[in-house]
C-alpha positions as a Markdown table, in Angstrom:
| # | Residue | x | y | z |
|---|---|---|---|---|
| 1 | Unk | 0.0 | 0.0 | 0.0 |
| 2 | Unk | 1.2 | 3.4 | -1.1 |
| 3 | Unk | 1.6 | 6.1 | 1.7 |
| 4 | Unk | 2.5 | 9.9 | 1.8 |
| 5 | Unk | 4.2 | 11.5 | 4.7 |
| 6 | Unk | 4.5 | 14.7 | 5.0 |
| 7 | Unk | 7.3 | 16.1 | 6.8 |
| 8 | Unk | 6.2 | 18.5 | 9.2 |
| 9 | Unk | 7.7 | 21.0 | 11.4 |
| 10 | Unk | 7.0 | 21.2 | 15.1 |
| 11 | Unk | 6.8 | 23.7 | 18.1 |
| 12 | Unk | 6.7 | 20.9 | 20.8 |
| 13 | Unk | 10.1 | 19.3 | 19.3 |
| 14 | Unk | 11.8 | 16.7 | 21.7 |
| 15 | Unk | 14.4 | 17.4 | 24.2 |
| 16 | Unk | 16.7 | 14.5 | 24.3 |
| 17 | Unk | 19.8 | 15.3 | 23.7 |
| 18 | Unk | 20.7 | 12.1 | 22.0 |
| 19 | Unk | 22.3 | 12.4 | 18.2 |
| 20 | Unk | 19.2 | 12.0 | 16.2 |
| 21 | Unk | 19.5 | 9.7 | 13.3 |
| 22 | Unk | 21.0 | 10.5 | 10.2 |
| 23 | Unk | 18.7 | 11.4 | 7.2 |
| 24 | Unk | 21.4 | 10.4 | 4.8 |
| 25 | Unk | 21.3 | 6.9 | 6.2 |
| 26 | Unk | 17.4 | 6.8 | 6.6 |
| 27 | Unk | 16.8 | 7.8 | 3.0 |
| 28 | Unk | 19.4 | 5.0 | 1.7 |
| 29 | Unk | 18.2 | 2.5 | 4.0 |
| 30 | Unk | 14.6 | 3.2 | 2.8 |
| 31 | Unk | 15.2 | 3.6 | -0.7 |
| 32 | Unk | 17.3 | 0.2 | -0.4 |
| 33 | Unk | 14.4 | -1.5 | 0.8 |
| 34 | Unk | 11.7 | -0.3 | -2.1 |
| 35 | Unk | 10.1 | 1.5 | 1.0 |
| 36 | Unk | 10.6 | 5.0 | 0.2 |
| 37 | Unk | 9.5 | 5.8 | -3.5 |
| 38 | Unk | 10.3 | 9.7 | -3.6 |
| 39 | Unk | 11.0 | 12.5 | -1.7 |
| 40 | Unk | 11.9 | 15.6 | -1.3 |
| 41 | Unk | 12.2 | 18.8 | 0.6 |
| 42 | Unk | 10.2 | 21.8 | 0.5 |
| 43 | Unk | 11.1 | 25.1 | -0.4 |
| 44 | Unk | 10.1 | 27.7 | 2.6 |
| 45 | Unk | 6.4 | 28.9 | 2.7 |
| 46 | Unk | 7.3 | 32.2 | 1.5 |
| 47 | Unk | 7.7 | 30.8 | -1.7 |
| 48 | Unk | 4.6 | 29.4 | -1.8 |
| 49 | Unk | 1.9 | 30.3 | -4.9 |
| 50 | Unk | -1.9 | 29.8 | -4.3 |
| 51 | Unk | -3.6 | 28.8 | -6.9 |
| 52 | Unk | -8.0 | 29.4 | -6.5 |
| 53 | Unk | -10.7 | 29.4 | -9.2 |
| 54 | Unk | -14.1 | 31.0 | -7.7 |
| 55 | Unk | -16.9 | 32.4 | -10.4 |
| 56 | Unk | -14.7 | 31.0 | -13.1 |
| 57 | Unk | -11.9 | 33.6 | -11.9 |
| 58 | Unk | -8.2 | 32.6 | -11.3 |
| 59 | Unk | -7.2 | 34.1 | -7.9 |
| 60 | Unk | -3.1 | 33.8 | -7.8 |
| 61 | Unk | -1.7 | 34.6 | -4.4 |
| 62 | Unk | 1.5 | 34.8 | -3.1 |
| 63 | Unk | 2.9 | 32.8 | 0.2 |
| 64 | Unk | 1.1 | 29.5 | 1.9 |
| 65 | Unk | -3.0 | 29.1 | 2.0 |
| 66 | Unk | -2.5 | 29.3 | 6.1 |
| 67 | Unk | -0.9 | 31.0 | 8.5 |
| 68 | Unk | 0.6 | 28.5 | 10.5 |
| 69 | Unk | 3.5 | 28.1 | 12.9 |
| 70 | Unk | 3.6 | 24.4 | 11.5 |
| 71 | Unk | 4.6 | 23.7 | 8.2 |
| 72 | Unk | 5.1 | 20.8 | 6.0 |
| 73 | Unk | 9.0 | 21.0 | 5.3 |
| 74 | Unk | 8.8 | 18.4 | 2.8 |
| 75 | Unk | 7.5 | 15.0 | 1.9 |
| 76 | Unk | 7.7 | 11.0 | 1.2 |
| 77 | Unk | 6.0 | 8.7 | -1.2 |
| 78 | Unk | 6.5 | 5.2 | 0.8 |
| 79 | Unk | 5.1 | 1.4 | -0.2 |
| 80 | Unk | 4.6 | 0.1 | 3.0 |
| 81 | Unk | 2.6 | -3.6 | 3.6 |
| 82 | Unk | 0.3 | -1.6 | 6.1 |
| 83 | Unk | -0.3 | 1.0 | 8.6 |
| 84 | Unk | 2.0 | -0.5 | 11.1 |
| 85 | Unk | 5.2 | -0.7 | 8.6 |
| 86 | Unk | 4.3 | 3.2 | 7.8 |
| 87 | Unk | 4.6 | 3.8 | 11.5 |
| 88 | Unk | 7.6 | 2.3 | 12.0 |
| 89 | Unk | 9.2 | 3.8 | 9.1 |
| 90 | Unk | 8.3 | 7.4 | 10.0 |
| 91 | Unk | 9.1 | 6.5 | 14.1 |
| 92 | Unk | 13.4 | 6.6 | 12.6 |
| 93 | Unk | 13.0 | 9.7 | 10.5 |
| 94 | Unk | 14.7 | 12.1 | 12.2 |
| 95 | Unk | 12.0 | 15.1 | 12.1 |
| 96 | Unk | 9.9 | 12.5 | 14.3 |
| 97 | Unk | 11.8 | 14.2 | 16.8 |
| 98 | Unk | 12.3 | 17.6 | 16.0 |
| 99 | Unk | 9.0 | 17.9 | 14.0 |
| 100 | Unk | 6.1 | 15.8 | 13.5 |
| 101 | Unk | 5.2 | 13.1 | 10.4 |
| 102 | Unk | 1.5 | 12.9 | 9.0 |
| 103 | Unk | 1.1 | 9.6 | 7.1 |
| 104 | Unk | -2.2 | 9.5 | 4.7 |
| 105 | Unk | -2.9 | 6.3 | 2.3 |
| 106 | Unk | -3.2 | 7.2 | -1.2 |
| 107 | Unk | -6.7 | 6.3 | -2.6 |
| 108 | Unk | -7.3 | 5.1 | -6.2 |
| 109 | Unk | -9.4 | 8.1 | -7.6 |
């Protein structure tokens, strides 16, 4: 089963002081494994572009649709054999400390 995790940022981030794991070795350990499809990082919300149709109008904004003072830093396509193998993929990213992961099945449209 495909997943997405978005990569998120966090203002709760953990307070061990422990080196946290190396993203280098997570993303070749992943991709190694046919677990991790893709990924990338994000470019910062101010470069954001909103794109809205209303009344058959484009509306074109600069920046993010929200104000937040979380944001998704970047992402990861992942083929996991369930829920549980999602989890414990995201539990040794590294930004599961310092930020937070939000995993989401992909749905055939």
């Amino acid at each position: 089963m495909k997943y997405m995790m978005f990569v998120c940022s966090d203002t709760e981030p953990d307070t061990d002081t422990t080196p946290e794991p190396d993203i280098e070795v997570w993303v070749a350990e992943n991709d190694g494994a046919g677990r991790r499809l893709d990924g990338s990082a994000l470019a910062p919300p101010a470069s954001a572009t909103t794109v809205r149709v209303r009344n058959g109008q484009l509306l074109v904004s600069d920046g993010p649709f929200a104000e937040t003072k979380e944001v998704i830093v970047g992402f990861d396509l992942l083929e996991c054999a369930d829920l549980d193998e999602a989890i414990e993929v995201a539990r040794a990213h590294p930004m599961a400390r310092n930020g937070r992961l939000e995993i989401r099945p992909l749905i055939d449209l």
